[in-house]
N, CA, C and O atoms as a Tripos MOL2 file, in Angstrom:
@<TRIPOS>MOLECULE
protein
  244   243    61     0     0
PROTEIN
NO_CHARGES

@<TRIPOS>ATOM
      1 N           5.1330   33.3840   -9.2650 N.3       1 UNK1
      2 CA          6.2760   33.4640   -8.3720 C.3       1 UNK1
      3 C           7.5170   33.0140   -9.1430 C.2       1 UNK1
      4 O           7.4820   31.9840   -9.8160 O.2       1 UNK1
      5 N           8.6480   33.7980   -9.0500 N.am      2 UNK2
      6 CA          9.7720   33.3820   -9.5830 C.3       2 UNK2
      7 C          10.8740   31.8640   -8.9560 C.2       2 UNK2
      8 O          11.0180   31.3980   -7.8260 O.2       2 UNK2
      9 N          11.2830   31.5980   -9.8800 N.am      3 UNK3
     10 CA         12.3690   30.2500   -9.3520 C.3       3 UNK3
     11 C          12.4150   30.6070   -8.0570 C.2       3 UNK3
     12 O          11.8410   30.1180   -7.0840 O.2       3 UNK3
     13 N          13.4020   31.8070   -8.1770 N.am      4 UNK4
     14 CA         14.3300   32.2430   -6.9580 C.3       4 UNK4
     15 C          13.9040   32.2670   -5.8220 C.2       4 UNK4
     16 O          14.5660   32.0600   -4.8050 O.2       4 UNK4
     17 N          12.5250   32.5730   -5.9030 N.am      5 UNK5
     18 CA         11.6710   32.7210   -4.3080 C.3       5 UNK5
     19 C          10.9890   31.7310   -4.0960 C.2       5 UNK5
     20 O          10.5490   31.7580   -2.9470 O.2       5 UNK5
     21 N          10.5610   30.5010   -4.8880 N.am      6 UNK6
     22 CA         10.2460   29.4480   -4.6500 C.3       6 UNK6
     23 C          11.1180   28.6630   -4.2120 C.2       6 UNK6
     24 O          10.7340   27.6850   -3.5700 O.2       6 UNK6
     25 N          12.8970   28.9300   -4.4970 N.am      7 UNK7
     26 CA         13.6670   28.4980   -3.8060 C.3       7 UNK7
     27 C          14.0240   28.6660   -2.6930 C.2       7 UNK7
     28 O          14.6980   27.9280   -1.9740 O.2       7 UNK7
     29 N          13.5720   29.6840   -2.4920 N.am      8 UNK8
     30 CA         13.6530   30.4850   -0.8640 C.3       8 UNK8
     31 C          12.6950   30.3140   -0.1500 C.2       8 UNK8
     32 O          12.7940   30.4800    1.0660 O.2       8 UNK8
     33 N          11.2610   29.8490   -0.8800 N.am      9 UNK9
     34 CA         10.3100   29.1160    0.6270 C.3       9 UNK9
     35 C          10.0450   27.7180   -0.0380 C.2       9 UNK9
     36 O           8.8990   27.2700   -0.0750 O.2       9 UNK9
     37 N          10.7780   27.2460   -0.3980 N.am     10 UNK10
     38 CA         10.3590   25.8030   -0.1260 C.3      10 UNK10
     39 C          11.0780   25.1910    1.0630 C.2      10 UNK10
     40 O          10.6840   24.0360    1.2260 O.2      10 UNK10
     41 N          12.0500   25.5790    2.0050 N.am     11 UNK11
     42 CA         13.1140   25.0080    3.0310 C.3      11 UNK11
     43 C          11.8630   25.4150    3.9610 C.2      11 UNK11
     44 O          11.1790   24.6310    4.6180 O.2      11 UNK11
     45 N          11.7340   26.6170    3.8860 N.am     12 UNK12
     46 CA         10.9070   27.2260    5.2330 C.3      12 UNK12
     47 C           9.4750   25.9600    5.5710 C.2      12 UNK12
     48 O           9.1150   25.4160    6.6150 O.2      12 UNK12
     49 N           8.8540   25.8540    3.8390 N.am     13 UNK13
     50 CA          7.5490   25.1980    4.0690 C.3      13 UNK13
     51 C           7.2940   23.5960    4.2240 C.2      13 UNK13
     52 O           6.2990   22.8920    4.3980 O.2      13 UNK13
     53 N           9.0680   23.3150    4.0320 N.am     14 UNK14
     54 CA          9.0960   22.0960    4.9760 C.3      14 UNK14
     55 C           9.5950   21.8550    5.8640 C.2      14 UNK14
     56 O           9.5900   20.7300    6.3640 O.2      14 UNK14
     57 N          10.2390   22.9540    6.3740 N.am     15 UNK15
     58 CA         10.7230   22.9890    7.7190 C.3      15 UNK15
     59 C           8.8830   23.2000    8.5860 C.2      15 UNK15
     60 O           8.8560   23.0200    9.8040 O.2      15 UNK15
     61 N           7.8230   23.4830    8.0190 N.am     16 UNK16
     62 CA          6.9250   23.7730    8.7920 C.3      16 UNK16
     63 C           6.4000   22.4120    8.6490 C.2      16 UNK16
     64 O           5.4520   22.1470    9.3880 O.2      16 UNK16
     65 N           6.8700   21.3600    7.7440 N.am     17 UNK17
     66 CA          5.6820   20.0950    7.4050 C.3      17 UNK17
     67 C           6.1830   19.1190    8.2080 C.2      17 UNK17
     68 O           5.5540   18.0840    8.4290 O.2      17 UNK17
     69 N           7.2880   19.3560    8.6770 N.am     18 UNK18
     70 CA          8.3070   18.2780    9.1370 C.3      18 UNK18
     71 C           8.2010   17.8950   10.4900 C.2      18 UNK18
     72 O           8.8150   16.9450   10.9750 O.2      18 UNK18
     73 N           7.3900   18.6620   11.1260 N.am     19 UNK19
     74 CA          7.0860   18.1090   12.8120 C.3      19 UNK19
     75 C           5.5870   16.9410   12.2960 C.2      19 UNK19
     76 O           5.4250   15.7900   12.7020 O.2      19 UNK19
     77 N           5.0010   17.4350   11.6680 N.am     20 UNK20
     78 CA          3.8150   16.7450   10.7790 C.3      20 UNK20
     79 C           3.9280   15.0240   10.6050 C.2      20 UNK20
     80 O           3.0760   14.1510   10.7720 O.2      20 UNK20
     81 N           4.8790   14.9760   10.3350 N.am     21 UNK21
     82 CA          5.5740   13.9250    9.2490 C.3      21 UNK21
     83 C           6.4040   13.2840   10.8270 C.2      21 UNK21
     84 O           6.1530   12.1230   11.1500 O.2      21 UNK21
     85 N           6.8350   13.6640   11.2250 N.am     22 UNK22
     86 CA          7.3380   13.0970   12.8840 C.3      22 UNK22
     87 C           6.3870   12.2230   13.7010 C.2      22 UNK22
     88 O           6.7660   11.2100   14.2870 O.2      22 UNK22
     89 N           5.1820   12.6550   13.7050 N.am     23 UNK23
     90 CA          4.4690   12.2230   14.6740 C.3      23 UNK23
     91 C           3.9250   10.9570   14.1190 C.2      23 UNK23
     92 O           3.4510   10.0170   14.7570 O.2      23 UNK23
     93 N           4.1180   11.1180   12.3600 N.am     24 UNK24
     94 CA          3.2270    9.4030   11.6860 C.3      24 UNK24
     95 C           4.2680    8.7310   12.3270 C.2      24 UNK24
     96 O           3.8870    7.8160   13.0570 O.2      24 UNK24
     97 N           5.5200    8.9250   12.2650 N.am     25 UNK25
     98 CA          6.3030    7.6400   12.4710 C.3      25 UNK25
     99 C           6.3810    7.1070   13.8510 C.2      25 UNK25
    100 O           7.2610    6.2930   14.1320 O.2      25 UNK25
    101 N           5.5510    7.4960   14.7030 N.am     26 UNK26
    102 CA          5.8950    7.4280   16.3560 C.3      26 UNK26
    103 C           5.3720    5.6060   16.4310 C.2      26 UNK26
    104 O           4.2760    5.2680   15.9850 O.2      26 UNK26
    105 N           6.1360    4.8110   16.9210 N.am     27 UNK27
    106 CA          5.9170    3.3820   17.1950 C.3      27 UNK27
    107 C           4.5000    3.0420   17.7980 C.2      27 UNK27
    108 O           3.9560    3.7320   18.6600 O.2      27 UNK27
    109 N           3.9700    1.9080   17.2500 N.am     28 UNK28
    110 CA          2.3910    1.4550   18.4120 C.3      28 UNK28
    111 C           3.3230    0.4830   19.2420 C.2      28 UNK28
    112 O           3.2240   -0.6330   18.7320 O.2      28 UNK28
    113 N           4.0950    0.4670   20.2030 N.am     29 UNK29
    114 CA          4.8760   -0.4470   20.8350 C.3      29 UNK29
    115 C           3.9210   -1.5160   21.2210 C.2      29 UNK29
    116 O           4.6010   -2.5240   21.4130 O.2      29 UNK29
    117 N           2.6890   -1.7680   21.4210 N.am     30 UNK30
    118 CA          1.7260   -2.3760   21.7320 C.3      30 UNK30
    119 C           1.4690   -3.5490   20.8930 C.2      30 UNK30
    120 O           1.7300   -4.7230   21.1540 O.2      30 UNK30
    121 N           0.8320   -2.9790   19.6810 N.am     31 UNK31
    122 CA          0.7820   -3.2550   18.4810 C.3      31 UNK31
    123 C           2.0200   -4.5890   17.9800 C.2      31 UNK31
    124 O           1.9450   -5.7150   17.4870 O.2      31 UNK31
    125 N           3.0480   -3.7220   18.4210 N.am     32 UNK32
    126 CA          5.0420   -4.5130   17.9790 C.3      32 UNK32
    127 C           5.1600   -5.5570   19.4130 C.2      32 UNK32
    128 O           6.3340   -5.3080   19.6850 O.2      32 UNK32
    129 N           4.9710   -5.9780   19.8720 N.am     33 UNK33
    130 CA          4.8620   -6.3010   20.7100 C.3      33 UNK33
    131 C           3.8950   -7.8890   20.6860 C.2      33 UNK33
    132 O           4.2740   -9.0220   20.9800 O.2      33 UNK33
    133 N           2.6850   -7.4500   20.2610 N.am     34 UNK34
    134 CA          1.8570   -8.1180   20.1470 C.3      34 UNK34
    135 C           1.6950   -9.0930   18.8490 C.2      34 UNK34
    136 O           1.0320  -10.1300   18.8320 O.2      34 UNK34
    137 N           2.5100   -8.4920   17.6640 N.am     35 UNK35
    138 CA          3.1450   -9.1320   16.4560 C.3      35 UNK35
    139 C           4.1110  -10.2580   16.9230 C.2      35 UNK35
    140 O           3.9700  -11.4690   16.7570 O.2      35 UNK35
    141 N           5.2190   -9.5330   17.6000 N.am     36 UNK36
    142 CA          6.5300  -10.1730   17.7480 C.3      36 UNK36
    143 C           6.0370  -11.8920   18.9720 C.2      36 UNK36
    144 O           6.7750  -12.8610   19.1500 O.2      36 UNK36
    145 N           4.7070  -11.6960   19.5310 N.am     37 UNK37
    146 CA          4.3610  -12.7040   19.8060 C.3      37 UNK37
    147 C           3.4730  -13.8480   19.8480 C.2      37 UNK37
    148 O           2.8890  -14.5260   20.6940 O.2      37 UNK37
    149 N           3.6410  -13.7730   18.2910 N.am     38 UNK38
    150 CA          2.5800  -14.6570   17.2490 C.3      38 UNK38
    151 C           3.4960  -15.6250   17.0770 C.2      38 UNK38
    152 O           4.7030  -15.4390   16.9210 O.2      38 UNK38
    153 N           2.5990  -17.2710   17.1220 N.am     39 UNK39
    154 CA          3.5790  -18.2560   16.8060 C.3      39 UNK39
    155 C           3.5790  -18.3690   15.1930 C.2      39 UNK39
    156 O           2.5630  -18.1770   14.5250 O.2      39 UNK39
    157 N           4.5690  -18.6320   14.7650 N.am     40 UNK40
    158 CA          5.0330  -18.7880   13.4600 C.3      40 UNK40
    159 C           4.4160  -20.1010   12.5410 C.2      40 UNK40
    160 O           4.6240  -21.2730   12.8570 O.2      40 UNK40
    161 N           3.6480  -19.6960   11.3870 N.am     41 UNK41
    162 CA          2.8840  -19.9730   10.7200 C.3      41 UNK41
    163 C           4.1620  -21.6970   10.1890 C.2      41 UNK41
    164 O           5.2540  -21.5180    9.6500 O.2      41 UNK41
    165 N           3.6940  -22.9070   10.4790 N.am     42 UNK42
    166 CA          4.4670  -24.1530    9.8610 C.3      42 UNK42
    167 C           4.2520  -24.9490    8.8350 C.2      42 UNK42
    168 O           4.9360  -25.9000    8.4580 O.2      42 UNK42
    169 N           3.0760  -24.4380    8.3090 N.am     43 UNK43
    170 CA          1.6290  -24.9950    7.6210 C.3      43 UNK43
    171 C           1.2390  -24.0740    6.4940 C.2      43 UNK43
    172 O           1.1620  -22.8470    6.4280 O.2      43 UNK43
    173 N           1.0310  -24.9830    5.6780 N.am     44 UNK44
    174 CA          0.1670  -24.0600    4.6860 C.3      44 UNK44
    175 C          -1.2530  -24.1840    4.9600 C.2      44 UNK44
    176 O          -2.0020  -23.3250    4.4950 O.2      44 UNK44
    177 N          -1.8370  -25.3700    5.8210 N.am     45 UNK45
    178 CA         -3.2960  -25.5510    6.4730 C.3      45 UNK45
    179 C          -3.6560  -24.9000    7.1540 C.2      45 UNK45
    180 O          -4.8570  -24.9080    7.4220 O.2      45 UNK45
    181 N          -2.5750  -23.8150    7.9000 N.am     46 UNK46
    182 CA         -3.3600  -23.0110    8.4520 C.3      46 UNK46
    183 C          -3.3980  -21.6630    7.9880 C.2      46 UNK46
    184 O          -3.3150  -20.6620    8.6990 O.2      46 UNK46
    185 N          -3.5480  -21.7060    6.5830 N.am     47 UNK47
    186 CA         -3.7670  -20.1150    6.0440 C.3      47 UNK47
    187 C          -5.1160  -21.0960    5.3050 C.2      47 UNK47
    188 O          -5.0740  -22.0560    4.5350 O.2      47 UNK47
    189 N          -6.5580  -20.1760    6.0950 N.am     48 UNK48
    190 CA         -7.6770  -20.7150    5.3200 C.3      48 UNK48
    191 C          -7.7530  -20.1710    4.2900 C.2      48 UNK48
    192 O          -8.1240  -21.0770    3.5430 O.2      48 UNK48
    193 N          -7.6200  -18.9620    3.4870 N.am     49 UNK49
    194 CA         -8.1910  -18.2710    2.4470 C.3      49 UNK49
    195 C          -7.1340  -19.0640    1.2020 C.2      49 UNK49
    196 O          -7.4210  -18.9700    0.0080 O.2      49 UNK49
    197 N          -6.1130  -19.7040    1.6020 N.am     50 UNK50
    198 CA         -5.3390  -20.3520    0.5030 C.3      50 UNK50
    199 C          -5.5510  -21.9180   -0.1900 C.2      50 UNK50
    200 O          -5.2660  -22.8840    0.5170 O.2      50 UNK50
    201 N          -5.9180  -22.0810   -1.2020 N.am     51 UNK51
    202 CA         -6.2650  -23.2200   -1.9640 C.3      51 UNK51
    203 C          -5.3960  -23.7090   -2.7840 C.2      51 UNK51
    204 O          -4.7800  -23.0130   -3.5910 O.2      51 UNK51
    205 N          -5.2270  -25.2330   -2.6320 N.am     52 UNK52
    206 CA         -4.4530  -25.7940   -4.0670 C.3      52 UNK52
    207 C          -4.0870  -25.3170   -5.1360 C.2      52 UNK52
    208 O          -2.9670  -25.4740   -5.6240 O.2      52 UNK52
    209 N          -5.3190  -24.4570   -5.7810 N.am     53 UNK53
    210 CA         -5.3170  -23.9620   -6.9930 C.3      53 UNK53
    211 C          -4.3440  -22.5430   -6.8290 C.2      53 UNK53
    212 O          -3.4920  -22.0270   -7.5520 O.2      53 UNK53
    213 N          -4.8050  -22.2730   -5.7810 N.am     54 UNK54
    214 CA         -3.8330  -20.4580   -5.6350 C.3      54 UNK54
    215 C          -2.4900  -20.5540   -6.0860 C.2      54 UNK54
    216 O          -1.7310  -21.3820   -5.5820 O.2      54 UNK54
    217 N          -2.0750  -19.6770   -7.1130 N.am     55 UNK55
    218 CA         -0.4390  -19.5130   -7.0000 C.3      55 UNK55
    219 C           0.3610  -19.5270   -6.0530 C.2      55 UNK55
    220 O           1.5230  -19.8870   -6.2410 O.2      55 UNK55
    221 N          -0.2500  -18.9960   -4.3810 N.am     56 UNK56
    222 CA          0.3820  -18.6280   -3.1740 C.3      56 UNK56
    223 C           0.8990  -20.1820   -2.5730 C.2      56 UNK56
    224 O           1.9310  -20.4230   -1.9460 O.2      56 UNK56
    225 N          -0.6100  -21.5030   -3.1540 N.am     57 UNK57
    226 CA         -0.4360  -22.6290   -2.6750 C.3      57 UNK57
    227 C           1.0800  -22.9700   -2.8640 C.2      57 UNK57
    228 O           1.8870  -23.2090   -1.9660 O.2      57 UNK57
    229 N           1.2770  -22.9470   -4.0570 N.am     58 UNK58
    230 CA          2.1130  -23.4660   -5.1180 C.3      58 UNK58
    231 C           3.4870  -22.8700   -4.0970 C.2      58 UNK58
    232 O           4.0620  -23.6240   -3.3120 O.2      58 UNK58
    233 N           3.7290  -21.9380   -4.2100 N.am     59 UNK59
    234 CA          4.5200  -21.1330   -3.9540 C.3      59 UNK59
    235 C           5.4760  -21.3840   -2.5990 C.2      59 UNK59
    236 O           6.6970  -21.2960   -2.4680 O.2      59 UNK59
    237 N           4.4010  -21.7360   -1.6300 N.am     60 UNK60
    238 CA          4.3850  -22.2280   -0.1380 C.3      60 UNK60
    239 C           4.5950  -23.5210    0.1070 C.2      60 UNK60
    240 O           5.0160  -23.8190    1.2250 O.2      60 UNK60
    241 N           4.3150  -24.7200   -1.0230 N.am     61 UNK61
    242 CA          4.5790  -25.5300   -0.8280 C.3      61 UNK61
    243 C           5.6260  -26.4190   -1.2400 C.2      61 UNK61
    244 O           5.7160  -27.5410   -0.7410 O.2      61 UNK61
@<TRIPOS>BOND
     1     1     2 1
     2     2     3 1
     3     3     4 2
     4     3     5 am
     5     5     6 1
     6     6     7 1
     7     7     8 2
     8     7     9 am
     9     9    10 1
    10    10    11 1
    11    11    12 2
    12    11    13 am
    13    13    14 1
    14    14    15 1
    15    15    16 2
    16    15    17 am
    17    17    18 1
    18    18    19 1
    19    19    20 2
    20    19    21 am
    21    21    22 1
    22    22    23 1
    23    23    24 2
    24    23    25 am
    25    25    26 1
    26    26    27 1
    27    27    28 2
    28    27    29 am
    29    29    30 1
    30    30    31 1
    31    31    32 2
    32    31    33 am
    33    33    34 1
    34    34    35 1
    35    35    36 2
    36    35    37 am
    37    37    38 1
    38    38    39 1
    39    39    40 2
    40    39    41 am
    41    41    42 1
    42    42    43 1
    43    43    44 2
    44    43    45 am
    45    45    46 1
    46    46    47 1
    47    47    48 2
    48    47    49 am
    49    49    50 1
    50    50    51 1
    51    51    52 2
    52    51    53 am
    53    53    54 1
    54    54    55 1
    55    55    56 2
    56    55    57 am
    57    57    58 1
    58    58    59 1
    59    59    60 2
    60    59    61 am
    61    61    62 1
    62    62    63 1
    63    63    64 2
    64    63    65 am
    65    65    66 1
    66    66    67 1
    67    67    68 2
    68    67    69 am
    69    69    70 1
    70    70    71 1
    71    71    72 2
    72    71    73 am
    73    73    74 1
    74    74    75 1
    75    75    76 2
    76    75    77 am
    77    77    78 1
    78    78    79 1
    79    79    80 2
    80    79    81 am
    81    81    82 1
    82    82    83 1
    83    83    84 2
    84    83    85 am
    85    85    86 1
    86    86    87 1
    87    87    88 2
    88    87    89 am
    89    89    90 1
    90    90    91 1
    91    91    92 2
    92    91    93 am
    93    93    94 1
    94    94    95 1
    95    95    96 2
    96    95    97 am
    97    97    98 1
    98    98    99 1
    99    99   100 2
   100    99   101 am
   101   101   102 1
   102   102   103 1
   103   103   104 2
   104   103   105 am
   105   105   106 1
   106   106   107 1
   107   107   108 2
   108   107   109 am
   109   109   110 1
   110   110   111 1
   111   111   112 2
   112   111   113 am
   113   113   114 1
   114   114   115 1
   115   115   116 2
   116   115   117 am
   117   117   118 1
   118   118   119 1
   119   119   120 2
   120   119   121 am
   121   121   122 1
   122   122   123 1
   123   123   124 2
   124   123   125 am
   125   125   126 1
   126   126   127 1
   127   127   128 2
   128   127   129 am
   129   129   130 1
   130   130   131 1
   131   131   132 2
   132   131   133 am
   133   133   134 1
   134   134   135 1
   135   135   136 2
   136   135   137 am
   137   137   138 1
   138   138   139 1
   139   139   140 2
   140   139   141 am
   141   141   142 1
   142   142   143 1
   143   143   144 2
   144   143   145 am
   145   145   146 1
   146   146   147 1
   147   147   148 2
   148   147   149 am
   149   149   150 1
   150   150   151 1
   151   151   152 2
   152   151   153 am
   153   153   154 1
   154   154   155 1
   155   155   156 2
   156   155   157 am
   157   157   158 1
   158   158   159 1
   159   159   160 2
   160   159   161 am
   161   161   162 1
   162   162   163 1
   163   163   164 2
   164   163   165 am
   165   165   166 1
   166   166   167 1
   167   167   168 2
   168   167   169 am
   169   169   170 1
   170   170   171 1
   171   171   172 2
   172   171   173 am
   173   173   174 1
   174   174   175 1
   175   175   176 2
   176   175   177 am
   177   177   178 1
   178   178   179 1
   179   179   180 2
   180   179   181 am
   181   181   182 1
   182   182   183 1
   183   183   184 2
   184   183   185 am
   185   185   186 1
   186   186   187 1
   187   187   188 2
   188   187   189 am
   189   189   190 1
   190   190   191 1
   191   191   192 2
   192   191   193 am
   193   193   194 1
   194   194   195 1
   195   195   196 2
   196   195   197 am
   197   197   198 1
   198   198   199 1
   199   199   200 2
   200   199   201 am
   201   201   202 1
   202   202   203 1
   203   203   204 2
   204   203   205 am
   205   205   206 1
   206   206   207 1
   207   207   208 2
   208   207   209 am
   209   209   210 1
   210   210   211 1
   211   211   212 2
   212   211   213 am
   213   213   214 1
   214   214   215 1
   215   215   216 2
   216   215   217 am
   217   217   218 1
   218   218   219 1
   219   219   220 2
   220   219   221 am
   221   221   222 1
   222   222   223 1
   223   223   224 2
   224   223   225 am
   225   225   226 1
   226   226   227 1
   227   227   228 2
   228   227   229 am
   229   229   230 1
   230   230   231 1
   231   231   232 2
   232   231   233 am
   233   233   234 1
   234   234   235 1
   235   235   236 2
   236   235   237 am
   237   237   238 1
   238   238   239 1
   239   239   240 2
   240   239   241 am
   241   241   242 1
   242   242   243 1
   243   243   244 2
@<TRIPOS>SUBSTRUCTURE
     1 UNK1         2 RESIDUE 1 A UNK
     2 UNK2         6 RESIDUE 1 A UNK
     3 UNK3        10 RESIDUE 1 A UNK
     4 UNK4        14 RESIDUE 1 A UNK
     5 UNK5        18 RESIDUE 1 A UNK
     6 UNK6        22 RESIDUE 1 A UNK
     7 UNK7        26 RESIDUE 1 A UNK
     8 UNK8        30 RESIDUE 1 A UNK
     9 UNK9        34 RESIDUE 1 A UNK
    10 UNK10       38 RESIDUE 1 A UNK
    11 UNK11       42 RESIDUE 1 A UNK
    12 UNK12       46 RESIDUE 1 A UNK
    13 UNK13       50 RESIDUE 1 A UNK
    14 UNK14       54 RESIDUE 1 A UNK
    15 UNK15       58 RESIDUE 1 A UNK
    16 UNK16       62 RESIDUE 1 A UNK
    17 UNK17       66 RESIDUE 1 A UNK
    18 UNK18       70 RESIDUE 1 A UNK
    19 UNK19       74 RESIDUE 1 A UNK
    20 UNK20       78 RESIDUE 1 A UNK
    21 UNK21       82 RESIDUE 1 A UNK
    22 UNK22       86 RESIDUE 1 A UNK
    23 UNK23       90 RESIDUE 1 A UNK
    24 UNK24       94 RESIDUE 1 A UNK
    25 UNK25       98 RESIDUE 1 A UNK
    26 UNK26      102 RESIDUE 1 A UNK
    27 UNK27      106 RESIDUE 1 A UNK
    28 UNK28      110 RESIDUE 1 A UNK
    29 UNK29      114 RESIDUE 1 A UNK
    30 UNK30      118 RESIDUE 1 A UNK
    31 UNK31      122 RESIDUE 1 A UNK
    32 UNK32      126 RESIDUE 1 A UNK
    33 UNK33      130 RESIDUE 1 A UNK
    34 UNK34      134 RESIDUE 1 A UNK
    35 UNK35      138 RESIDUE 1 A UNK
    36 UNK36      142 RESIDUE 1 A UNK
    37 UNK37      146 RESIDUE 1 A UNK
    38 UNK38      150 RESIDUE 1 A UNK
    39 UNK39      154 RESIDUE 1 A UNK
    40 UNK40      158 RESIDUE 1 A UNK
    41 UNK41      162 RESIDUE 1 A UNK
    42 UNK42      166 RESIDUE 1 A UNK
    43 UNK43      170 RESIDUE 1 A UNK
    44 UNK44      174 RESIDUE 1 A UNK
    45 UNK45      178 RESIDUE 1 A UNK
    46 UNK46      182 RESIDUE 1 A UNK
    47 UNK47      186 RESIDUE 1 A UNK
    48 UNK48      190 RESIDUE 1 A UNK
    49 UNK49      194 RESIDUE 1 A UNK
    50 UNK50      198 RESIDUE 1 A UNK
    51 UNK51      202 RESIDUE 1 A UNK
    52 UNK52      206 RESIDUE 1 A UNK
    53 UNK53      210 RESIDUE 1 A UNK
    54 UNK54      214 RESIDUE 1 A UNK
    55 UNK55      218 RESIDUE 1 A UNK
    56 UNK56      222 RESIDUE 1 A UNK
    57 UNK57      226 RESIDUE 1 A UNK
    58 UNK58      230 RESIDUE 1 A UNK
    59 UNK59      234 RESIDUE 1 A UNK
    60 UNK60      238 RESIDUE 1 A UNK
    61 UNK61      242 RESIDUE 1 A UNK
């Protein structure tokens, strides 16, 4: 296929991908919701998987 006509359906073949690509972004409002009402971490004691030794310790404290 030449440039020219690859330039001429590539608009079309994402104008066809683009309802596609719409629907990933649709919100879990549920999900956001259920984040936004987590109490906020004050502690590094309460992240179990993190140890003294971890860089993350270090980092956090």
């Amino acid at each position: 296929m030449k440039l020219f006509q690859q330039l001429l359906l590539a608009p079309a073949a994402l104008g066809l991908l683009a309802p596609m690509a719409a629907g990933a972004a649709e919100l879990n409002i549920a999900g956001v919701s259920q984040y936004t009402s987590q109490e906020q971490v004050t502690s590094i004691s309460q992240f179990s998987d993190v140890k003294p030794t971890d860089w993350a310790y270090q980092a956090l404290s």
